[in-house]
N, C-alpha and C positions, 0 to 999 in steps of 0.2 A: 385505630381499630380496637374493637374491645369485646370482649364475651358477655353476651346478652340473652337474659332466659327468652326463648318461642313458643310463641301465643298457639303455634298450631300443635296440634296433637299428632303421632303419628303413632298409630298401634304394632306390637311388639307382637310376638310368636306364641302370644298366650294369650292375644285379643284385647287387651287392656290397653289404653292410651299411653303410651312411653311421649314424657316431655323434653325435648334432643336442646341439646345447646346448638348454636349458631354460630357461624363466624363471616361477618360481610365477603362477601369473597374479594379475591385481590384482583380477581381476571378481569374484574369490569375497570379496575380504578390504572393497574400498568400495566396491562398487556396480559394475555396469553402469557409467554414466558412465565411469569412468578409465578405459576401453581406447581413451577418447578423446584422451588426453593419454600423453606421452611424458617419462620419466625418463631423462635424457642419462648420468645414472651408471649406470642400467641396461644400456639398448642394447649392443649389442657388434654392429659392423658385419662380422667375417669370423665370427661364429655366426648372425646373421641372413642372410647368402649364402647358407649351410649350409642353414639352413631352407629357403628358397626353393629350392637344387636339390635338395632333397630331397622336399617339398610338388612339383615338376616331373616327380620318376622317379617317384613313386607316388602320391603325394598322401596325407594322414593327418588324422584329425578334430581336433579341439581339445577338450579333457579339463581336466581340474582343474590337470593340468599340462602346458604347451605351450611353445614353443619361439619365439614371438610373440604379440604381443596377438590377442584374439577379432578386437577392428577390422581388424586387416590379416591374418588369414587367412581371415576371410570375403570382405573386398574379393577375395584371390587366388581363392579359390576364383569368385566372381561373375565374374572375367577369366577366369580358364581355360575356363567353361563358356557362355561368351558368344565363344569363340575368338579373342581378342587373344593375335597373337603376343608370344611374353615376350622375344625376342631384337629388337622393335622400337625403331627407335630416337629417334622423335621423334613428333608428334602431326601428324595428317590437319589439313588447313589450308584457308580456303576463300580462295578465289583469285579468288570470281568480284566483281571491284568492284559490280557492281547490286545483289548479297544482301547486301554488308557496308552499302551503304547504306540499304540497306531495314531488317537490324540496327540501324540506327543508330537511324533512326525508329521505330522500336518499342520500345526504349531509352530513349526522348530525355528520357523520365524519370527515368528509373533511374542515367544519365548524370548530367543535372543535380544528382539528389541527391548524388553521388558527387563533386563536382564540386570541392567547398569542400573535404573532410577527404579527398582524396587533393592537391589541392593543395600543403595543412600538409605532410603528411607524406613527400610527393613530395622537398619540400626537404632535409627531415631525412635522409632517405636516400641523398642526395648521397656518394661515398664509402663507403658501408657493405659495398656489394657485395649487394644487397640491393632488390629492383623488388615493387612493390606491384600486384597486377594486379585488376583487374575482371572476372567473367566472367555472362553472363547465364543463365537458367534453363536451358538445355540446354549449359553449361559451357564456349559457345562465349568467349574473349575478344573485349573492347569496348574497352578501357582498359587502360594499363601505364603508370606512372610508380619513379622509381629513381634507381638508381645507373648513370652512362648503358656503363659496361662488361658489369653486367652484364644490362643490355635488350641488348646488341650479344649476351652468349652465347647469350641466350633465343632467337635465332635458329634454332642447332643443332638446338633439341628442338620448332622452331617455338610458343617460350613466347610470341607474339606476337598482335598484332590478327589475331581470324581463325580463329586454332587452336582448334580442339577437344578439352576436355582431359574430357568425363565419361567414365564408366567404359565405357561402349561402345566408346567410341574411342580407349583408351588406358590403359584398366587402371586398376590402385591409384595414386592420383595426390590430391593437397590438395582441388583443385578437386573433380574430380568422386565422391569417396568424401564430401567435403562437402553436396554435391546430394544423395546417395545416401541418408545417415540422418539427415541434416537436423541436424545436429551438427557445432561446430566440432570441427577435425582437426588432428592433425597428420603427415603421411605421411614419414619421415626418410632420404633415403638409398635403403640396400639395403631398406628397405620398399617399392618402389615394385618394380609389377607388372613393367614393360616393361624391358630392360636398359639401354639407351640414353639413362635418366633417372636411374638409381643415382644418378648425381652430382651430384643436389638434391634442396633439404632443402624442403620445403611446410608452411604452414599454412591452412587455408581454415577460412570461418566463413560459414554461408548468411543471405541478408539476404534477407528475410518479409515480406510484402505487409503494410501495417497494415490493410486492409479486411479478409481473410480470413486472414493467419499464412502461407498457401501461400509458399510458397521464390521466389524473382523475379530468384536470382543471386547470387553467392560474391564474398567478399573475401578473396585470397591474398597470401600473402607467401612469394616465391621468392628462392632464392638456392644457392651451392655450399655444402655440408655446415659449412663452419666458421660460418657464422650462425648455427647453430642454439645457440637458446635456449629454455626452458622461457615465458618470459612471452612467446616470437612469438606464439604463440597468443591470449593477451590484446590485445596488437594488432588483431591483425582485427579480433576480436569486438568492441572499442572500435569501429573504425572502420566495420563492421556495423551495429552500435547508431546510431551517427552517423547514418549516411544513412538508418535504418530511422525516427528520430526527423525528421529531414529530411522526408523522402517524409511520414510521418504529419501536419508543419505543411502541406506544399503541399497533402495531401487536403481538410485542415479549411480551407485558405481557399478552394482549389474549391468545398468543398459550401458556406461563406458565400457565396460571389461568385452559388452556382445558386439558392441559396434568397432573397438578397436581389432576384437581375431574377427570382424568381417572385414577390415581394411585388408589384410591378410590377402581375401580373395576380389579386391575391387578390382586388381586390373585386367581380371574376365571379364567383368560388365561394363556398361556404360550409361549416364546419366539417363537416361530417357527409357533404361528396363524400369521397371515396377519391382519394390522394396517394400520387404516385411521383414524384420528381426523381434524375434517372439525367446520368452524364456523358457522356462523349463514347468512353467503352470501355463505355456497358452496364451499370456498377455501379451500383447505388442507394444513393446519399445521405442518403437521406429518406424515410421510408415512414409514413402516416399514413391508417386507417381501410382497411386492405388485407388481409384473410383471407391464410393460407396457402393456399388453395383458389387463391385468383386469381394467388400468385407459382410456385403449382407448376407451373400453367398456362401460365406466360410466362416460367418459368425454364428457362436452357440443361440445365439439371441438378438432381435430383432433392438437396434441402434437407433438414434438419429444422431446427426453432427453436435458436436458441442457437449456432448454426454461423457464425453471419453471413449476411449480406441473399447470395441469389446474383447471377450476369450474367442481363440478360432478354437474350430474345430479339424485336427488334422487332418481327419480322414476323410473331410467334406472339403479338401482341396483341391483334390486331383479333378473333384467333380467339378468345382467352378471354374478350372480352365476352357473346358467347352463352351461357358458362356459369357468369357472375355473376350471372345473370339469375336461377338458382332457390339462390343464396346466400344464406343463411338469417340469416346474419353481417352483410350490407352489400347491397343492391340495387343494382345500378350501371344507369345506361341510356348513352348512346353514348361514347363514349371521345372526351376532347378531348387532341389532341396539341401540346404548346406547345413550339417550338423554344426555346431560351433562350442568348443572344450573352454571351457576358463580352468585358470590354476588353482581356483578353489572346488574345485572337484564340479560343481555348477555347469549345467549345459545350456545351451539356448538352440533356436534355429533361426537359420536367413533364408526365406523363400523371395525366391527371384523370377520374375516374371519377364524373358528377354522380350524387350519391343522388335516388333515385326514391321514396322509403321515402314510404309516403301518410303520416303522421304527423310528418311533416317541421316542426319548430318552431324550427326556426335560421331568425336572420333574417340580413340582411346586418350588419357589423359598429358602423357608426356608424349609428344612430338617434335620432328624439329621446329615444325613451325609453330605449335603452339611455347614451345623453348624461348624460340625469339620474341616474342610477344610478355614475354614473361618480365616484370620491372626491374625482376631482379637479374637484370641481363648479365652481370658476370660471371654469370652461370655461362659457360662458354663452353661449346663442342656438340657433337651428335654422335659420340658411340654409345655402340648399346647398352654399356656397363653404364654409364652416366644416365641416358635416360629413361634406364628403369628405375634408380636412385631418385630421378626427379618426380618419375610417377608416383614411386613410394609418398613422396614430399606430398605432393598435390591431392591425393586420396585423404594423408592426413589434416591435410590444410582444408579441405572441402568437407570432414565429418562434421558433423552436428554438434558435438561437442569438443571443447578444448581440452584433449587427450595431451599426455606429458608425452614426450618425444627423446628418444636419446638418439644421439647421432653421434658414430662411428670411423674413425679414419682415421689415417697417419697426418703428422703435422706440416702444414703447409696446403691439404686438397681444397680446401674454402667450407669448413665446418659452418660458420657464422653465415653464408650465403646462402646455404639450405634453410637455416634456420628462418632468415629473413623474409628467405620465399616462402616455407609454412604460415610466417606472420600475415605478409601481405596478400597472400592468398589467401587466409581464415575470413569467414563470414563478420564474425565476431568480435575482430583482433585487429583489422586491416586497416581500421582508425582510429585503435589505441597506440599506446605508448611502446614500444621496442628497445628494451635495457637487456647491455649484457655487462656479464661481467668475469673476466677471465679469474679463475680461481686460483692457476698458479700464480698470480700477479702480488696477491693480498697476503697480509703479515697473517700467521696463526693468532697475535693477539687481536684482529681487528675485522676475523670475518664475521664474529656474531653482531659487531655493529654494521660492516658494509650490507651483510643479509637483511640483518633485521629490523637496524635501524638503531638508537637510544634516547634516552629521555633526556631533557637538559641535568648539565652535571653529573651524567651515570657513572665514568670515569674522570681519572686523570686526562687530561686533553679533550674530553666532550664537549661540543659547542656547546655556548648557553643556551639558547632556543632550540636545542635539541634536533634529530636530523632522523627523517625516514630513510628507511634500507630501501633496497632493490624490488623487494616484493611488493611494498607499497607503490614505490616511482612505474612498476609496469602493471596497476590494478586493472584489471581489464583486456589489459594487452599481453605482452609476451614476455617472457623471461631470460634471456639464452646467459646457462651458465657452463662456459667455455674452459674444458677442462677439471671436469667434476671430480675426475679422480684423483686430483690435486688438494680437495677439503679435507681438513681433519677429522680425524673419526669420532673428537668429544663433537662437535658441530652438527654430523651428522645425526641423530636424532632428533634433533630440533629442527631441522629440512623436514623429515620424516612428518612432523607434528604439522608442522603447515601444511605439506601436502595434503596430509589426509585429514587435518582437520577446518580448513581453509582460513584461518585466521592466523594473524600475526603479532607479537608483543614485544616490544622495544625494550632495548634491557633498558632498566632501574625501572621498569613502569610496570603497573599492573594489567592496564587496562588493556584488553584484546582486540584488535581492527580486522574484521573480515578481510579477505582480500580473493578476489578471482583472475585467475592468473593462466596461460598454458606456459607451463615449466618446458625449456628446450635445451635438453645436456647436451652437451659433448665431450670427447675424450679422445682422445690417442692411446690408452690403453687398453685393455684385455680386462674390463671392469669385472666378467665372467673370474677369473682367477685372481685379481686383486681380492674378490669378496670369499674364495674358497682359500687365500693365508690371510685372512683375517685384515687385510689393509682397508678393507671395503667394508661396511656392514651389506650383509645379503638383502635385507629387507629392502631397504633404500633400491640397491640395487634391480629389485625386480619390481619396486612402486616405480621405477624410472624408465624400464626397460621395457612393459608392456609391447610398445609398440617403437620399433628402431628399426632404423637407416645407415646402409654401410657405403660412405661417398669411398666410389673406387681411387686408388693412385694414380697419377698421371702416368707411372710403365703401363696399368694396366688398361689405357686407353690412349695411346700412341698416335691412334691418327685424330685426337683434340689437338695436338701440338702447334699444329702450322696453322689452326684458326687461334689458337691463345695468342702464339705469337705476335700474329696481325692484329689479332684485339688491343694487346698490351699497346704495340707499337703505337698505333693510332691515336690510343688514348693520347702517351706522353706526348706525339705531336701534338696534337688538339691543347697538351696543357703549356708547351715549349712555344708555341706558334711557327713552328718549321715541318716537313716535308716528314712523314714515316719513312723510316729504316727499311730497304730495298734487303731480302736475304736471299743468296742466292743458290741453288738447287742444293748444291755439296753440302751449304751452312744448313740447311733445315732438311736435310737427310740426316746428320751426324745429331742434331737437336731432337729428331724423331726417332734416332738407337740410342740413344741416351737416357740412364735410366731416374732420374730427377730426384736424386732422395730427399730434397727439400718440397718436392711436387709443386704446383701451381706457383705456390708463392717463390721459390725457386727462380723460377721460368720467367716471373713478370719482375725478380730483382735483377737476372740479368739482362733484360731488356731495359729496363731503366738503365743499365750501366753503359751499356751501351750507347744508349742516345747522348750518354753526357762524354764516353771517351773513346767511342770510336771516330776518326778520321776522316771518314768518308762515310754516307750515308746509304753504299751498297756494302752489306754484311759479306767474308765469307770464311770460310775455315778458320783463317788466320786469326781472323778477331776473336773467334771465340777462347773462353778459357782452356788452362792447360789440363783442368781436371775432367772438362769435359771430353776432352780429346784421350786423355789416359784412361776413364773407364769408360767410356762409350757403350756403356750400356750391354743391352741384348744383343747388338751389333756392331762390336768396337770396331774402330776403324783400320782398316786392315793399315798393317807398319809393314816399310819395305826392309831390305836387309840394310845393313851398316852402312852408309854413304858418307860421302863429304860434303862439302861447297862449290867443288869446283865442276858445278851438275852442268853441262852443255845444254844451250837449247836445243829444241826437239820441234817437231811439228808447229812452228810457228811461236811456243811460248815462252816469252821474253827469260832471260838469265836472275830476272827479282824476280818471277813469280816461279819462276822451276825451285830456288833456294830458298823461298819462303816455305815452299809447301817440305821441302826438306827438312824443313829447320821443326815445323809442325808434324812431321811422319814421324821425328827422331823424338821429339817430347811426349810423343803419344806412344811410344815403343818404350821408354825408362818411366812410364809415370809420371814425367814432370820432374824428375829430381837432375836438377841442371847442373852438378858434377856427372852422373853419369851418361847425360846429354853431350857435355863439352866432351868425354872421351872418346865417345861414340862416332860424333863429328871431327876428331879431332883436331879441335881448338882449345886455346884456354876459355879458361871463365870469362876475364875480361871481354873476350872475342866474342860471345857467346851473347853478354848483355849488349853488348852495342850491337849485334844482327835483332839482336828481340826487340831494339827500340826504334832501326831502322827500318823493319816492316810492319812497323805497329801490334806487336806483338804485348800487351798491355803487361807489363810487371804487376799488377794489381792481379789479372787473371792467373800468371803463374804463382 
């Protein structure tokens, strides 16, 4: 394409024939699109003047062949007919300090995302001649970083905090011809509507709400005519993208942060009420068992599906309950409104609509019967301490999103079974991958490779073909790292970094591998006060802790005992191919005051031991350990006073079983310490071991 004098005349503002250059247009030859971009070998700045007093004396339509692009002679025509003087020479400015701060605040988002990649590029601009501007949905500026000469000229045309540059207030300009068709631009020069701006060159690129797409505010790049380059344009829209991908992570940890404190209050509701979690501007996050009927009703603005969720209106909620009422979709009866606090000061709301529907067969989520049903059946027991624990489990296993989980408990309650059930219960997660990996297990030199994985040869001893970590091995699926409070604290940042930035890097490599992952801690300690003497980083700690589960001990659920027992038992028959262990009433009364400080895992070591050296396969006092007879718990076993051997039968029971339970009253009366057993009874020591091994009294247990 080339610049070629035109045959037609077009008369100027003083009636005379003015003869306008020409330029083929690009629209007919690639698209729509290019009249968005500019060809710097094209342009000719004293023919585009031309046009523009000429487009001023009379004004002319744009045809197959025009004399500037479609973009900039519709923007002129938009200025003319909106009355922007074309002889002005700078942009309306607000002055008043109380609206630039109230701007600010309403911003403060848009700001922050903005925040990081104008930084970067703030610097690079040093010298260029060349200022990076911000401007918000009504094209007022918020933000200018640059070249600091030329932030000082942007004064003249007031390119400053303040100014208003959209097309109302200032004609064909980057900024607000950007707002205008929602398309990055480039405005060059004598393109520009008003006179007094000829002398810069624009490119603007609109940044899009990732809730709805709507436009939220421009990224410009100003400067005098000799910047211009064809890839400014790329630029912005880089740096568009940026903060558009920005704002998009801050939304998704908002809606996690609103949807984990509503796990908080799930086990008030049930699957089949009506779900809305809205943030602190209106938007819904979260919508679950909600008709169109009921969001038309409480939205600022008429919707259709597929558009995105709209803003409600709060105060038009309590009115659309009366008209869920003959919803044929969903029945709702009163409307429960939940405030919801995040840590960042940030609030949201969960409006809950309880179903009323009479055939209502949701139950709450942990039951015993839904317990049994559950795959990960070694989940064992039905007190209530356990399955509210489980309910916790299963709220978080059933949110929307893959929320990090810490879970809580002394060693031995089945940490890794919860975790498993969160896996297997996730939507998401339930047919990925489930890696755990116990933290105190691993050397300090070798958790950055087991985490994260190494390149070939990164170290001494690295495979040659180098090896993914744990976060890769559970991409998709689940995490459980079993005793987190066991990491070192140089390690711990680098956890940090992945979390929150979802990518992972294998040492000696450079290269970054996404990873989506639900992280599942666990710990036996007090991670609370690890992180307050400094053992812990706090940050970690509360990126982990959001949302936690505290699996009870087996003292503080006493009556799981005798179904663990029978569980364990079972199994090891099932896996020995012989007859389950008979216990008889005494043995699992003294097992149920018993206070388990090894808990669960305890419990099913000595039921293992049992199946391989007890005697007989009806359990009772006798067999069991001596430790357990000695502290017995919440309910030690009452001890008679000082006796001997030479006990007479009684009521029918035989002279072994009367000096059995003797020999068991006196070890549970000293502790187990079998000197002052022998004295007690006394015998010597010898005498002592041969009674322990003649009623099966296991030396292993004492």
């Amino acid at each position: 394409m080339g610049i070629t004098p035109k045959n037609d005349a077009t008369r100027g503002r003083n009636g005379n024939p003015v003869r306008l250059p020409y330029v083929t247009a690009p629209d007919r030859d690639r698209g729509e699109r290019s009249s968005f971009y500019l060809d710097e070998q094209i342009y000719d700045d004293r023919r585009t003047m031309q046009a523009w007093e000429a487009f001023l004396g009379c004004g002319w339509e744009v045809g197959a062949r025009t004399p500037v692009r479609r973009l900039i002679h519709d923007s002129w025509s938009r200025s003319a007919s909106g009355g922007i003087d074309a002889n002005g020479r700078e942009a309306p400015v607000l002055d008043d300090r109380g609206e630039l701060e109230r701007l600010t605040l309403v911003n403060a988002e848009l700001l922050s995302a903005a925040r990081l990649p104008f930084a970067t590029i703030g610097r690079m601009l040093d010298g260029t001649g060349a200022m990076l501007v911000l401007a918000d949905q009504d094209g007022v500026m918020i933000e200018a970083v640059g070249d600091r000469k030329i932030l000082h000229d942007g004064h003249d045309i007031n390119l400053v905090i303040g100014g208003k540059w959209n097309e109302t207030a200032v004609g064909t300009n980057g900024i607000g011809t950007a707002l205008w068709t929602g398309e990055p631009v480039v405005v060059h020069a004598a393109e520009h509507f008003c006179a007094g701006i000829k002398s810069w060159t624009c490119a603007g690129a609109p940044i899009r709400d990732p809730f709805d797409g709507s436009i939220i505010g421009v990224v410009d790049l100003s400067g005098h005519p000799s910047i211009f380059k064809p890839h400014n344009i790329a630029l912005v829209m880089a740096a568009a993208r940026e903060i558009e991908k920005i704002l998009e992570d801050l939304r998704k940890e908002e809606r996690t942060h609103l949807l984990e404190a509503f796990i908080n209050l799930a086990p008030s509701y049930h699957s089949s009420d009506g779900l809305l979690i809205l943030n602190a501007r209106g938007r819904i996050v979260y919508s679950r068992n909600v008709s169109k009927r009921v969001l038309d009703e409480v939205a600022l603005s008429p919707f259709e599906p597929g558009e995105g969720l709209p803003q409600l209106d709060l105060d038009r909620i309590d009115k659309a309950c009366a008209a869920t009422a003959s919803d044929r979709d969903l029945k709702m009866g009163d409307l429960h409104v939940n405030r919801l606090a995040l840590a960042n000061g940030r609030r949201g709301v969960a409006l809950v609509f309880p179903s009323t529907a009479r055939d209502r067969r949701s139950a709450p989520l942990a039951t015993p019967a839904r317990l049994s049903a559950t795959r990960a059946g070694a989940i064992v027991g039905r007190s209530p301490a356990l399955l509210a624990a489980i309910d916790q489990a299963l709220s978080v296993a059933s949110a929307p999103v893959t929320t990090s989980l810490l879970i809580e408990g002394e060693t031995g309650v089945g940490k890794e079974l919860f975790a498993r059930l969160v896996h297997e219960r996730g939507p998401a997660t339930a047919k990925q991958a489930f890696v755990a990996l116990n933290c105190g297990a691993v050397t300090r030199d070798l958790f950055g490779s087991e985490l994260f994985g190494h390149a070939a040869g990164a170290y001494t001893g690295a495979t040659r073909e180098g090896k993914p970590g744990v976060f890769e091995q559970a991409d998709k699926g689940t995490l459980a790292l079993d005793e987190i409070g066991e990491m070192p604290l140089e390690i711990q940042p680098f956890l940090l970094r992945v979390l929150e930035e979802r990518v992972v890097r294998r040492l000696g490599e450079a290269r970054e591998r996404p990873v989506s992952v639900r992280l599942v801690a666990s710990t036996n300690r007090n991670l609370r006060a690890e992180s307050e003497a400094g053992r812990f980083r706090l940050d970690l700690y509360y990126r982990i802790s959001a949302v936690s589960i505290r699996v009870p001990a087996l003292r503080d659920r006493a009556e799981d005992v005798p179904l663990l027992v029978d569980h364990f038992s079972r199994k090891y028959a099932a896996a020995a191919g012989c007859d389950p262990l008979d216990f008889d009433d005494a043995a699992l009364e003294l097992m149920t005051a018993y206070d388990w400080p090894g808990n669960v895992r305890e419990l099913r070591n000595l039921v293992d031991r049992l199946h391989v050296l007890a005697k007989r396969r009806r359990v009772g006092v006798a067999d069991l350990p001596v430790e357990m007879l000695a502290r017995g718990g919440r309910g030690r076993v009452p001890t008679a006073e000082p006796v001997a051997l030479d006990v007479a039968p009684v009521g029918g029971v035989s002279l072994a079983d009367a000096e059995r339970a003797a020999l068991c009253q006196a070890l549970g009366a000293e502790g187990g310490n079998l000197s002052r057993v022998a004295r007690r009874l006394g015998i010597s020591r010898p005498t002592l071991y041969r009674k322990l091994d003649q009623y099966g009294i296991s030396r292993q247990f004492v």
